[in-house]
C-alpha positions in Angstrom: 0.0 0.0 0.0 1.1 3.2 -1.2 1.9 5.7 1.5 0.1 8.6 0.8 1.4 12.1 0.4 0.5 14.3 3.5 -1.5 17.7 2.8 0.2 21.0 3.7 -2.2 23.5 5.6 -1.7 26.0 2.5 -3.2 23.3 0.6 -6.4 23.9 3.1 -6.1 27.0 2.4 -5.5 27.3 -1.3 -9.1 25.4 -1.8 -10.8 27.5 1.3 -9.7 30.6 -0.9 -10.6 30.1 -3.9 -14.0 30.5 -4.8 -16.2 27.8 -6.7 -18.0 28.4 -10.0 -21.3 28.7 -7.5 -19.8 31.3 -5.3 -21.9 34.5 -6.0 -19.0 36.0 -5.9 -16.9 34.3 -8.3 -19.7 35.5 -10.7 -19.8 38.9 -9.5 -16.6 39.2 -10.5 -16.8 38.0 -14.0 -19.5 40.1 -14.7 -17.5 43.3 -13.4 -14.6 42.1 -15.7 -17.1 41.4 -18.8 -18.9 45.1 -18.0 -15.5 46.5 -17.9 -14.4 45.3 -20.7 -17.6 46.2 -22.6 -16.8 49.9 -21.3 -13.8 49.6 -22.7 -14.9 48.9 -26.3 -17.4 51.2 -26.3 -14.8 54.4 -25.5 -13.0 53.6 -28.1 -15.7 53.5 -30.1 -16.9 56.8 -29.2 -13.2 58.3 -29.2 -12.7 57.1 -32.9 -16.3 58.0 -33.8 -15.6 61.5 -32.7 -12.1 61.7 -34.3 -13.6 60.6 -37.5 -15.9 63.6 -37.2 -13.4 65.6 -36.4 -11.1 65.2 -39.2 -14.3 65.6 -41.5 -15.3 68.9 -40.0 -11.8 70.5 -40.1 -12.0 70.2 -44.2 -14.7 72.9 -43.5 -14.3 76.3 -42.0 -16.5 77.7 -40.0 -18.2 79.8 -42.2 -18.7 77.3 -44.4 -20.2 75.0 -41.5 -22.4 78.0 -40.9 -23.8 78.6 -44.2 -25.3 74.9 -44.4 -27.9 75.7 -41.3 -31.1 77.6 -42.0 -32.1 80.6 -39.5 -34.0 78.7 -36.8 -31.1 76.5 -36.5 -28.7 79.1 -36.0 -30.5 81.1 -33.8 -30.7 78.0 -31.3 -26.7 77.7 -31.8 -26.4 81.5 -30.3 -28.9 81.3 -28.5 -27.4 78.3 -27.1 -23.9 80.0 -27.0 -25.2 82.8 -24.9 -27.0 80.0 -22.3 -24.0 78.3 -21.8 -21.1 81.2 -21.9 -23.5 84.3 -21.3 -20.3 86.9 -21.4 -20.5 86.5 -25.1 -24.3 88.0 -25.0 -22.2 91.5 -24.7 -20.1 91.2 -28.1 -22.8 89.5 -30.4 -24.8 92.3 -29.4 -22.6 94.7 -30.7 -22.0 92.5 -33.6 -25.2 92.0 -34.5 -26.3 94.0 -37.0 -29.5 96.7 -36.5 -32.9 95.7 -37.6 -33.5 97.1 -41.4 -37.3 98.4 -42.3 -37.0 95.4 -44.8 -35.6 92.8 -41.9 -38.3 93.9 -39.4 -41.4 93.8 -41.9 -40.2 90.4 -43.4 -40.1 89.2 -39.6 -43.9 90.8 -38.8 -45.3 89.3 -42.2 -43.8 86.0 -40.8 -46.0 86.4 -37.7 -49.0 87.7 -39.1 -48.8 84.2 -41.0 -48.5 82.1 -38.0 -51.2 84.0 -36.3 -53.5 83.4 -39.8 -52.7 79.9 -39.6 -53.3 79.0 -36.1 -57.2 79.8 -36.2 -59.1 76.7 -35.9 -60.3 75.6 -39.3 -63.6 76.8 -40.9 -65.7 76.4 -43.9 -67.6 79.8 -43.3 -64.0 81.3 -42.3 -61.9 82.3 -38.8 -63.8 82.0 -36.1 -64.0 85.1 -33.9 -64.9 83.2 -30.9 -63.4 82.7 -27.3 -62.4 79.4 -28.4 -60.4 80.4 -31.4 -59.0 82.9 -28.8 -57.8 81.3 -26.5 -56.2 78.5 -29.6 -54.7 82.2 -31.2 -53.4 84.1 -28.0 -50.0 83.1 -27.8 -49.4 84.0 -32.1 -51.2 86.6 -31.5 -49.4 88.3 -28.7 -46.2 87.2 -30.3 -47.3 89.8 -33.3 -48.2 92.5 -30.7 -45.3 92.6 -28.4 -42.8 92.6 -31.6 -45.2 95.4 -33.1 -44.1 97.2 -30.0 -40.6 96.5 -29.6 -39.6 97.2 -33.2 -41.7 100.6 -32.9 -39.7 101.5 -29.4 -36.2 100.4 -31.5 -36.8 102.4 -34.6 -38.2 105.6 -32.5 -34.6 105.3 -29.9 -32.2 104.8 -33.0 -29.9 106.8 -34.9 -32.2 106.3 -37.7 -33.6 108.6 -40.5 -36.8 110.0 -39.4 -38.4 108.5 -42.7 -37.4 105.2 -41.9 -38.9 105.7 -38.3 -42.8 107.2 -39.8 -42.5 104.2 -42.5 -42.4 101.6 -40.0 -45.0 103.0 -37.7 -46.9 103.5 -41.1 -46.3 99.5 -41.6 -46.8 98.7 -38.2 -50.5 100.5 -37.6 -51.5 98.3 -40.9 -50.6 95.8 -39.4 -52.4 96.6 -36.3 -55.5 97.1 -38.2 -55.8 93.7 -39.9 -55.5 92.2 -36.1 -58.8 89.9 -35.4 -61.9 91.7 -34.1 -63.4 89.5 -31.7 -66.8 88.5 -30.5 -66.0 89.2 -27.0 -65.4 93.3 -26.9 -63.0 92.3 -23.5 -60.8 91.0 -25.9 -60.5 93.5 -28.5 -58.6 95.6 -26.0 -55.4 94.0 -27.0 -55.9 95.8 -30.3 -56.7 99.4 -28.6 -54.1 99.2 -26.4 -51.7 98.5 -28.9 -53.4 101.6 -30.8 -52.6 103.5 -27.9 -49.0 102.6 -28.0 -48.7 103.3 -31.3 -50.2 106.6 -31.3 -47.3 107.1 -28.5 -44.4 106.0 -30.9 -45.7 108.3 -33.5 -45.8 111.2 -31.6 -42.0 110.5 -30.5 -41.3 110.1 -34.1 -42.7 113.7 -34.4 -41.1 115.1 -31.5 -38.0 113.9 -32.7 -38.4 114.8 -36.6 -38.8 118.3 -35.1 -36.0 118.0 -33.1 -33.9 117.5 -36.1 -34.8 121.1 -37.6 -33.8 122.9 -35.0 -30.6 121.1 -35.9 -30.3 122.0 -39.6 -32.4 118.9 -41.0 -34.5 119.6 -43.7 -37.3 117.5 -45.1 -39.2 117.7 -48.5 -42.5 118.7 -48.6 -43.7 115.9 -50.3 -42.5 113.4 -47.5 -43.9 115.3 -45.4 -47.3 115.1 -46.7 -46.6 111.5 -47.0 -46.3 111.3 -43.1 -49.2 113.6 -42.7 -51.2 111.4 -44.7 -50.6 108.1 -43.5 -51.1 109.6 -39.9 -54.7 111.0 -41.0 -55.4 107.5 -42.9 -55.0 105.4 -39.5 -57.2 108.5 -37.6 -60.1 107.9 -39.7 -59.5 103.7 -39.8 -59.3 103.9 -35.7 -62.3 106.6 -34.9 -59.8 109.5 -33.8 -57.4 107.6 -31.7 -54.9 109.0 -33.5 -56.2 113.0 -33.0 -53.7 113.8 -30.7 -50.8 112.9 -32.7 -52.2 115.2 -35.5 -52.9 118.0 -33.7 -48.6 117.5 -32.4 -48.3 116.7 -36.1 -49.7 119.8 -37.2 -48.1 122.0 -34.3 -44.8 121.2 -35.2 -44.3 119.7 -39.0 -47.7 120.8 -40.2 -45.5 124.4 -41.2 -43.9 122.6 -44.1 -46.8 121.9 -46.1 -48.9 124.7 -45.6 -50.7 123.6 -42.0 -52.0 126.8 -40.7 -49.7 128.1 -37.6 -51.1 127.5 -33.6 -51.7 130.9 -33.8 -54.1 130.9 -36.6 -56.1 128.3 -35.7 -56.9 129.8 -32.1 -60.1 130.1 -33.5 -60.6 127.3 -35.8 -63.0 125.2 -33.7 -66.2 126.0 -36.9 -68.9 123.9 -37.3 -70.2 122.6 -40.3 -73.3 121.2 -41.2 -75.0 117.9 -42.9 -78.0 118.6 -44.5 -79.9 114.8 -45.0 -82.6 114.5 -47.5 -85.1 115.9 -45.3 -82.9 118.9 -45.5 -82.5 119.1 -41.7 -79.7 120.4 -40.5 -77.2 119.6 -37.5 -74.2 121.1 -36.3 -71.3 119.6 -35.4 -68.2 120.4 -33.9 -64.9 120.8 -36.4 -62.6 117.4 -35.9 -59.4 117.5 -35.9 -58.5 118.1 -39.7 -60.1 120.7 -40.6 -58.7 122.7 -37.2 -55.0 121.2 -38.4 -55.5 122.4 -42.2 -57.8 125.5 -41.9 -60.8 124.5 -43.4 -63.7 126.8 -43.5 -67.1 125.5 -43.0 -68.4 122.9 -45.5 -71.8 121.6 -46.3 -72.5 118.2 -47.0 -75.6 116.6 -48.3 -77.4 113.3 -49.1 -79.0 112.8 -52.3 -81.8 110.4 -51.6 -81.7 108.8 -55.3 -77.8 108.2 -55.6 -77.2 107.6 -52.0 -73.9 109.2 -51.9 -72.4 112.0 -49.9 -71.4 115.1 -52.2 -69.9 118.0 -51.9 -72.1 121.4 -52.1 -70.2 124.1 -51.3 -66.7 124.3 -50.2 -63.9 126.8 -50.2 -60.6 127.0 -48.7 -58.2 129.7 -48.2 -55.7 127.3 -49.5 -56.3 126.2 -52.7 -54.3 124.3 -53.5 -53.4 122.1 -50.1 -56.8 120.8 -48.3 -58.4 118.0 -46.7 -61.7 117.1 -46.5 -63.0 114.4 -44.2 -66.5 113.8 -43.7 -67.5 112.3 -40.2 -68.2 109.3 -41.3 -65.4 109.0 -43.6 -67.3 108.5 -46.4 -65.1 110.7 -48.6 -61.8 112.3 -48.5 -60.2 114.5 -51.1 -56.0 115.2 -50.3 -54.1 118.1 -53.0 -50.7 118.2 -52.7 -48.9 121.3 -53.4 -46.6 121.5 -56.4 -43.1 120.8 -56.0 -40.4 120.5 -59.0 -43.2 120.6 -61.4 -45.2 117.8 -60.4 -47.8 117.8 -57.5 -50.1 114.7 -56.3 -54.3 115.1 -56.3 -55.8 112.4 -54.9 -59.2 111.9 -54.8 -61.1 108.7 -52.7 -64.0 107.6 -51.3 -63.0 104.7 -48.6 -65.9 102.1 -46.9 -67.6 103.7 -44.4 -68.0 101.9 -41.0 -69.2 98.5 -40.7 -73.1 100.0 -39.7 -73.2 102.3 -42.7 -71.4 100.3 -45.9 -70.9 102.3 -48.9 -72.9 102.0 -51.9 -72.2 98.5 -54.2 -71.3 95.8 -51.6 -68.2 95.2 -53.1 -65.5 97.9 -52.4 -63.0 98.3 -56.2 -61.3 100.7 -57.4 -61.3 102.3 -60.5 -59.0 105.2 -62.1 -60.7 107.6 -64.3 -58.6 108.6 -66.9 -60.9 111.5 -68.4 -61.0 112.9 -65.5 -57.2 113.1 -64.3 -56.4 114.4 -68.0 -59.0 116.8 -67.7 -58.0 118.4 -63.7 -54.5 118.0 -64.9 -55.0 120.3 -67.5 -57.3 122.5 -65.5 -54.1 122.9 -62.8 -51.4 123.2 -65.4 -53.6 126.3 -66.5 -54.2 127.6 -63.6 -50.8 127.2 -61.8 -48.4 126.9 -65.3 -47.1 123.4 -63.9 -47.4 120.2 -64.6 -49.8 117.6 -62.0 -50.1 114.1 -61.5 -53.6 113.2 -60.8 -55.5 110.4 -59.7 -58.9 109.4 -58.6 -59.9 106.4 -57.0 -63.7 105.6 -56.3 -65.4 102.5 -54.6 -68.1 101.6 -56.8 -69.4 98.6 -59.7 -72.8 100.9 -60.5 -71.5 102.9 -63.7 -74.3 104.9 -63.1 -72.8 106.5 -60.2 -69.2 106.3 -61.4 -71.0 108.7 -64.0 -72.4 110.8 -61.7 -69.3 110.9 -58.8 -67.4 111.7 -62.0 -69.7 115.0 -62.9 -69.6 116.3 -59.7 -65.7 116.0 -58.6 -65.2 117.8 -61.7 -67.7 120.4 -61.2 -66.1 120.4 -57.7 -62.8 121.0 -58.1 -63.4 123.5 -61.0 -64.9 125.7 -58.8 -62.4 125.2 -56.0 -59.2 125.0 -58.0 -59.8 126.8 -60.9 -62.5 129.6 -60.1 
């Protein structure tokens, strides 16, 4: 019998220490090995992954990387720059470049589009309803507030003060398109923004006049422009704008032809509308005749035609007047002549939504005879040369006929006579 070979203690040991293949530890450990390993891979993935991208980006410059994203995208990269390192706000600001007229309209007409498209969808058209306001609000106060802050940029820059009236020109269409609602409470997002406006503006004129008294000149004929526009969005609004005139007048109005403050101390006349029944009511002057010096005017109804005319009317300015019924039914605007050419105007806008205009459907249509024949009419009278143009909302011939008689019988005896 073979003596057998006696077992060391480290033997013990070794097999006390070692751990079996069913020793939750023994597979604790291979697992931490295998995840490790796994981890491994998967770094060196990622690290070649991102050298590969690397080397394929630094073909391109920059720039070039830059031209390849469209505008949203590359707003959220600064945007996203100025989140994460928001010292580099200060230089992009004064890299960026300032808003242009065309920049800033482009950017309103983008809104204006999203706030068209977000009404809930209609066969009998956009809803006017609390629903569809609540479903518009946001787009629609996104429109409003950048209304606002583009009117308070261009009225605090360095900018020309006929790129500051064009935008607020641009900007109070835009105001007027907004929704009209069902619910008057929420209209007043549109007459407070009115409001605003009417504010901007009369900075603009405060600063236009500003610029005089430092050597700026400005053409008559932009003037007028301004003066025109301004008067436009006071009829469209109901006389929101009156104050800005009366400023307007005050301090520009001197250029083309606006009667001094001193003048019109006593310019508050009354005028009359005779109806059909030939009864007559007073009323007080509004704000354009005071601005331009208008003496009194009558108005009447004819109850076959159904259109306001004129009857008598006279200024003390011939050739630079405005007439403005009070229900804005018709407006005439002269210009006065400058290098040879001056602009007449003639127009008959809708009149509120309780009193539309004669023909339910509002065009437009130029009367050739009758600008060839007033443009002759002023080149004899004042030896220069006019460009005139009449506009009239009507589709009954009838009446073009008959508007067409009487503005020329009008303005022969106001012009001419």
């Amino acid at each position: 019998m073979q003596k057998g070979r006696k077992r060391r203690i480290s033997d013990d040991e070794d097999m006390t220490l070692a751990p079996s293949a069913a020793d939750p530890s023994f597979q604790f450990g291979k697992t931490l090995q295998s995840n490790l390993r796994t981890d491994m891979k998967a770094k060196a993935a990622d690290n070649s992954s991102k050298r590969t991208k690397t080397d394929m980006t630094n073909h391109l410059s920059v720039r070039k990387l830059l031209d390849t994203l469209d505008k949203t995208t590359l707003v959220d990269l600064v945007n996203g720059l100025i989140d994460s390192y928001p010292s580099l706000q200060p230089e992009i600001e004064k890299n960026i470049p300032a808003p242009t007229l065309q920049s800033v309209s482009q950017v309103i007409n983008d809104l204006e589009y999203k706030l068209s498209e977000s009404f809930p969808y209609s066969r009998s058209g956009p809803i006017r309803d609390d629903y569809s306001y609540n479903r518009v609000k946001g787009h629609l106060m996104d429109l409003v507030n950048a209304l606002q802050e583009y009117a308070d940029h261009f009225t605090t820059s360095s900018d020309f003060p006929t790129t500051t009236f064009s935008y607020l020109h641009f900007a109070t269409l835009v105001a007027e398109r907004l929704p009209t609602w069902s619910n008057p409470t929420h209209n007043n997002i549109q007459r407070n923004l009115y409001l605003d406006l009417v504010k901007y503006w009369m900075k603009a004129i405060e600063q236009a006049t500003s610029k005089i008294a430092e050597g700026k000149i400005y053409g008559e004929q932009v003037v007028t422009e301004w003066a025109k526009n301004l008067m436009q969005h006071n009829s469209t609004t109901n006389g929101l704008f009156s104050e800005a005139i009366d400023l307007f007048a005050n301090s520009l109005g001197w250029i083309i032809g606006f009667s001094s403050p001193s003048e019109r101390s006593s310019a508050h006349q009354s005028f009359s509308i005779v109806s059909p029944t030939t009864t007559a009511i007073s009323h007080r002057c509004p704000t354009v005749f005071t601005a331009l010096n208008i003496p009194p005017v009558i108005f009447h109804m004819d109850p076959q035609i159904k259109i306001h005319q004129f009857t008598e009317l006279y200024s003390q300015k011939p050739i630079h007047f405005q007439i403005t019924e009070m229900n804005k039914s018709f407006m005439i605007w002269v210009g006065r002549p400058q290098d040879g050419l001056a602009d007449l105007s003639i127009a008959m806008p809708a009149m509120n939504k309780n009193t539309p205009p004669p023909g339910s459907n509002l065009i437009t249509q130029d009367m050739s005879d009758v600008s060839v024949d007033l443009s002759r009419r002023l080149a004899l009278r004042y030896g220069q040369q006019f460009i005139v143009s009449i506009n009239i909302p009507s589709d009954d011939q009838m009446m073009m006929a008959f508007v067409e008689k009487k503005i020329t019988t009008l303005l022969k005896d106001i012009i001419v006579n």
